[in-house]
C-alpha positions in Angstrom: 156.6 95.4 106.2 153.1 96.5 105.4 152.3 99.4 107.0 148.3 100.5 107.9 148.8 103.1 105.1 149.5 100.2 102.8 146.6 97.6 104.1 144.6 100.8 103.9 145.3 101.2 100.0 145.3 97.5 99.4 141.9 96.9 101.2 140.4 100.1 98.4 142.2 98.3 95.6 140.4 95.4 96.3 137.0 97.1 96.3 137.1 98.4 93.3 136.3 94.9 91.1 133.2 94.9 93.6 132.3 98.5 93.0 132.4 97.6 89.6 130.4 94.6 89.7 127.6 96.7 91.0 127.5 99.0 88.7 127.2 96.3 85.9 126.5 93.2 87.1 128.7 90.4 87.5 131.6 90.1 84.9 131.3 86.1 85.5 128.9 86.0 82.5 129.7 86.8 78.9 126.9 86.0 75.8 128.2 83.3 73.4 126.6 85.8 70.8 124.7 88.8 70.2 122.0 89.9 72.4 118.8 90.3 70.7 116.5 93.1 72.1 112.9 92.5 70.3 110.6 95.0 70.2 107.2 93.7 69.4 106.1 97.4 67.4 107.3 98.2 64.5 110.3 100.5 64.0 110.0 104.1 64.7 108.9 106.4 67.4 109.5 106.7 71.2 109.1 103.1 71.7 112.0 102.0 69.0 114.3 104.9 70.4 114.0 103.6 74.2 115.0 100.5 73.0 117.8 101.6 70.4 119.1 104.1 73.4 119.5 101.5 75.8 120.8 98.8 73.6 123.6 101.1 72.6 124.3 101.0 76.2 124.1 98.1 77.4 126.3 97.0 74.9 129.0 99.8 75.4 129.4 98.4 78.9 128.8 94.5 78.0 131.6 94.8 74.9 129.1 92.9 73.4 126.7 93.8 70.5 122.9 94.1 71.6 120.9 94.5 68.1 117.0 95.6 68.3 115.1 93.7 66.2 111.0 95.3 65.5 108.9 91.8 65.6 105.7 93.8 64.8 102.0 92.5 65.0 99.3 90.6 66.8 99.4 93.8 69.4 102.8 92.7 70.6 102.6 89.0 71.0 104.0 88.0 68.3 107.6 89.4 69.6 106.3 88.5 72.9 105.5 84.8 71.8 109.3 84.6 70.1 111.0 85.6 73.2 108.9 83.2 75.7 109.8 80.4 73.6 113.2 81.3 72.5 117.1 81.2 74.2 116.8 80.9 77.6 120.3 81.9 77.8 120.3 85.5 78.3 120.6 86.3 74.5 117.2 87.0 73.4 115.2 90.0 75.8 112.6 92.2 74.5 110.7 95.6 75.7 107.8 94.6 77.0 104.6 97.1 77.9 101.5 97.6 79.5 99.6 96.0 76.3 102.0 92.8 75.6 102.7 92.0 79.5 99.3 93.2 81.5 96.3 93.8 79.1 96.9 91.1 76.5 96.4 88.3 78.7 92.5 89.4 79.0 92.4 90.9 75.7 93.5 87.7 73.3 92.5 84.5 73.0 94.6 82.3 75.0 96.3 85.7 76.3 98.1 86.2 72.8 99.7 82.1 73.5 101.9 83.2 76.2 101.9 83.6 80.3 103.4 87.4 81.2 104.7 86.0 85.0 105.1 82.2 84.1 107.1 82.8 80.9 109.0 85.8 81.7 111.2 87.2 84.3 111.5 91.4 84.4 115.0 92.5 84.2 114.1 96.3 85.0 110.9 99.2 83.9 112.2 102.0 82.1 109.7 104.5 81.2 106.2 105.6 81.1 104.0 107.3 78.4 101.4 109.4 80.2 97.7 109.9 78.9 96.5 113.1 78.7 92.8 113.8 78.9 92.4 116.7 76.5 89.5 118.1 74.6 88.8 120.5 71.7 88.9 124.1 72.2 85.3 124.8 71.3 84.0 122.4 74.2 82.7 124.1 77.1 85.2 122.7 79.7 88.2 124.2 81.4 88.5 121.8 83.9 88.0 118.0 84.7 85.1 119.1 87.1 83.3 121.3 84.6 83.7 118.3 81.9 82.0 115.7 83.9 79.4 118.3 85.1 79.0 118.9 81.0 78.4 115.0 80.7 75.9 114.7 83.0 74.1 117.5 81.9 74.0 115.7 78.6 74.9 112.1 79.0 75.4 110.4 75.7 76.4 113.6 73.4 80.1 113.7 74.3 82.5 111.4 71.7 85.9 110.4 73.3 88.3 109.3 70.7 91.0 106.4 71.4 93.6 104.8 69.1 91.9 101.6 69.1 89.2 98.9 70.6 91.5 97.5 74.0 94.0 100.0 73.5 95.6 102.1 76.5 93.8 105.2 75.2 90.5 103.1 75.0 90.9 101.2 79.3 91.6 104.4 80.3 88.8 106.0 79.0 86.9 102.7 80.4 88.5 103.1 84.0 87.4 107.4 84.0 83.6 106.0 83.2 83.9 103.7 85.6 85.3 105.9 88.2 83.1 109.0 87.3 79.8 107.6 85.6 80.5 109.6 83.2 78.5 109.0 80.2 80.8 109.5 76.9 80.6 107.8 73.4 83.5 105.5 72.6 85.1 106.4 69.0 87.4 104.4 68.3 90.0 104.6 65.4 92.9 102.6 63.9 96.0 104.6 65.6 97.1 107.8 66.9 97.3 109.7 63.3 93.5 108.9 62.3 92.2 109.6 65.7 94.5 113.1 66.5 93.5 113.9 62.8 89.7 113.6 63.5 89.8 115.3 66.5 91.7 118.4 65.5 88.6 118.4 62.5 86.4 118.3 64.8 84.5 115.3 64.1 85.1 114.3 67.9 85.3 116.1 71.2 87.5 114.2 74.0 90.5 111.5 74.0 92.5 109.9 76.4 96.1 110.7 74.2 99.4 109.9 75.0 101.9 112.8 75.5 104.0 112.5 72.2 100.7 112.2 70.2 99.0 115.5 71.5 101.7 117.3 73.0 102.2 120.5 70.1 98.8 120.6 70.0 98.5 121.6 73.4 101.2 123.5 73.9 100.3 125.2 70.6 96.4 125.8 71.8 94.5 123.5 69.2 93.9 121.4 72.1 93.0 122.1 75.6 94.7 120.0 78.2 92.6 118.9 81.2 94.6 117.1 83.9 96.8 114.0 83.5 95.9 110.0 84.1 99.0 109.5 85.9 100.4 109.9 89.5 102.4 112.0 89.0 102.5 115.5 86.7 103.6 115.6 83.0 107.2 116.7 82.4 105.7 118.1 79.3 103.1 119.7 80.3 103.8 120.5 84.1 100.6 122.7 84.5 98.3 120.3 84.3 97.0 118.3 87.4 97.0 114.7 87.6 93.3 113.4 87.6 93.8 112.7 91.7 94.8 116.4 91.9 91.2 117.3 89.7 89.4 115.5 92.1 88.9 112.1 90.1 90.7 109.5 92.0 92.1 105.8 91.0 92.8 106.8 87.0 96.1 106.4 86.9 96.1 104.8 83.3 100.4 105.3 81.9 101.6 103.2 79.2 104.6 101.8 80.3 107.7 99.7 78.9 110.2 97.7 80.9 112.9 94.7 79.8 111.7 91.2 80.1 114.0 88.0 79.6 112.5 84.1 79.2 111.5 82.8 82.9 114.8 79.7 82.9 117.4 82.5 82.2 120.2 81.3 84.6 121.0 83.1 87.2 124.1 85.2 86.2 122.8 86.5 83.2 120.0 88.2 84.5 122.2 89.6 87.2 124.1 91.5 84.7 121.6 92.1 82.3 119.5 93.8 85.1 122.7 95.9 86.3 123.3 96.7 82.8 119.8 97.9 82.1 119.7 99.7 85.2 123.1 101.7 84.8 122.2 102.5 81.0 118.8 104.5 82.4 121.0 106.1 85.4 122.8 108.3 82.6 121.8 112.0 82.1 121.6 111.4 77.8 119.5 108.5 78.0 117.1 110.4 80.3 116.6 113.5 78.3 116.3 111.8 75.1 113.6 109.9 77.0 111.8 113.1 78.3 112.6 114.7 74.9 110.5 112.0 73.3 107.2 112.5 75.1 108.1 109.6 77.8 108.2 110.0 81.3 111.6 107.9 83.2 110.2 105.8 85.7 112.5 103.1 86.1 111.9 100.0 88.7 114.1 97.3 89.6 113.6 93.6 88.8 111.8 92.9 92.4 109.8 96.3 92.3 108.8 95.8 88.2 107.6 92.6 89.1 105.0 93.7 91.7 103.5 96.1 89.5 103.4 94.1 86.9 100.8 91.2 88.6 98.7 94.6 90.1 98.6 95.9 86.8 97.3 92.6 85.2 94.6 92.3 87.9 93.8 96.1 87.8 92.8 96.2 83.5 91.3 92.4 84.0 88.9 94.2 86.2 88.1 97.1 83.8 87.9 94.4 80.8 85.7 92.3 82.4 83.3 95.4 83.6 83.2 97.1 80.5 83.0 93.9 78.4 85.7 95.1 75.9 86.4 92.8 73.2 89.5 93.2 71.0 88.5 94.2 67.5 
């Protein structure tokens, strides 16, 4: 005879393949192969350790292997041209950012030959990398306020330093101008290492730099941070404002990186790829390893990284197109 106690039991048993399901998608779908996780950089640093952390475990959970492989060059699209155009299947994703999926499109020719929403689909955003508006200890500014007032007083003396022509560092430093008037020089250099170097030797004042790039520097006093461009403060340096805090509103510039699949992958796949991505960034290791590299977790689901993703093409199309940047 069953009893209540037993339906009772039986009814949780039952629940727990469902339970499971959520956590990592739908077991109904299995790769053929190995998942290939491009990453359109080339190896090393934060962004090659996101992807390595999470590929190690998605694959834990999948029982299947999920290699990262660094497709390097064109400023992302070649990786980001591979994956458009490649196995629709659920077997080839990559880690997409700000640059391949938003700022590309107005930057490249024929948007670096691919369409960020037509030819994708996001499976989940997984972090940020904040900007960090610092300047040189022998410049006369301790705050945001007393900088601008400094550029006004002598418009056209103040260098700001990026990592490159159409780079992060270089828009954001377009949107502040555009949102303060304030009147800078644009320096810009070929990477993080030339830039931080010519900065720390003095040979320029200001830069728009991410966390991982400036972050001893700071902390160690060669530089002065001023506020950060994000909305929210820097896990890193949890002193600083955000520029909305400073008084200078609507420069909120991060760098960010989420998982992308080909737009036809069927419908079960990306189910579980997006639970599986979504579970791996839930876990207390991958999120310190994340903070511990200079990035910030800030993860979104398909539906919320999908949003953002068509406001944060129109929003640097705008600052392109008023600035008249061209890629160098």
């Amino acid at each position: 005879m069953l009893t209540r106690r037993h339906a009772l039991a039986l009814t949780g048993l039952l629940a727990m393949p469902a339970v499971a399901r959520a956590q990592t998608g739908s077991p109904d779908w299995v790769p053929t192969r190995p998942i290939v996780l491009v990453v359109p950089y080339p190896a090393g640093g934060p962004t090659d350790v996101l992807a390595r952390m999470v590929a190690g475990e998605m694959a834990k959970d999948l029982g299947t292997a999920v290699v990262v492989e660094n497709v390097a060059g064109g400023g992302g699209s070649i990786g980001s041209r591979r994956v458009a155009t490649g196995p629709a299947d659920g077997t080839s994703i990559m880690l997409a950012s700000n640059q391949t999926h938003a700022t590309n499109l107005s930057l490249l020719p024929d948007g670096g030959g691919y369409d960020p929403v037509k030819d994708f689909t996001p499976i989940a955003g997984l972090a940020d990398l904040q900007h960090i508006l610092v300047v040189r200890p022998d410049v006369p500014a301790k705050t945001v306020a007393e900088l601008l007032a400094l550029a006004k007083a002598k418009p056209g003396t103040i260098t700001c330093a990026s990592t490159g022509q159409g780079s992060a560092s270089h828009l954001t430093l377009e949107l502040f101008r555009a949102k303060t008037g304030a009147d800078m020089v644009h320096v810009p250099y070929r990477g993080s290492s030339p830039m931080l170097n010519d900065l720390l030797g003095g040979h320029v004042q200001v830069s728009f730099a991410t966390a991982p790039t400036v972050l001893t520097q700071v902390q160690t006093g060669k530089l002065r941070g001023l506020a950060v461009a994000s909305p929210r403060r820097s896990p890193h340096l949890p002193e600083l404002p955000t520029l909305a805090e400073a008084g200078v509103q609507g420069v909120e510039a991060d760098a960010w990186f989420g998982l992308f699949a080909p737009a036809a992958v069927p419908a079960p796949a990306l189910s579980r790829l997006r639970a599986l991505a979504l579970a791996a960034m839930a876990r207390e290791p991958v999120r310190a390893r994340t903070t511990e590299v200079g990035m910030t977790v800030n993860v979104r689901n398909a539906d919320a990284m999908g949003a953002f993703l068509r406001e944060d093409i129109a929003r640097w199309a705008e600052v392109i197109r008023v600035a008249n940047v061209k890629p160098e």
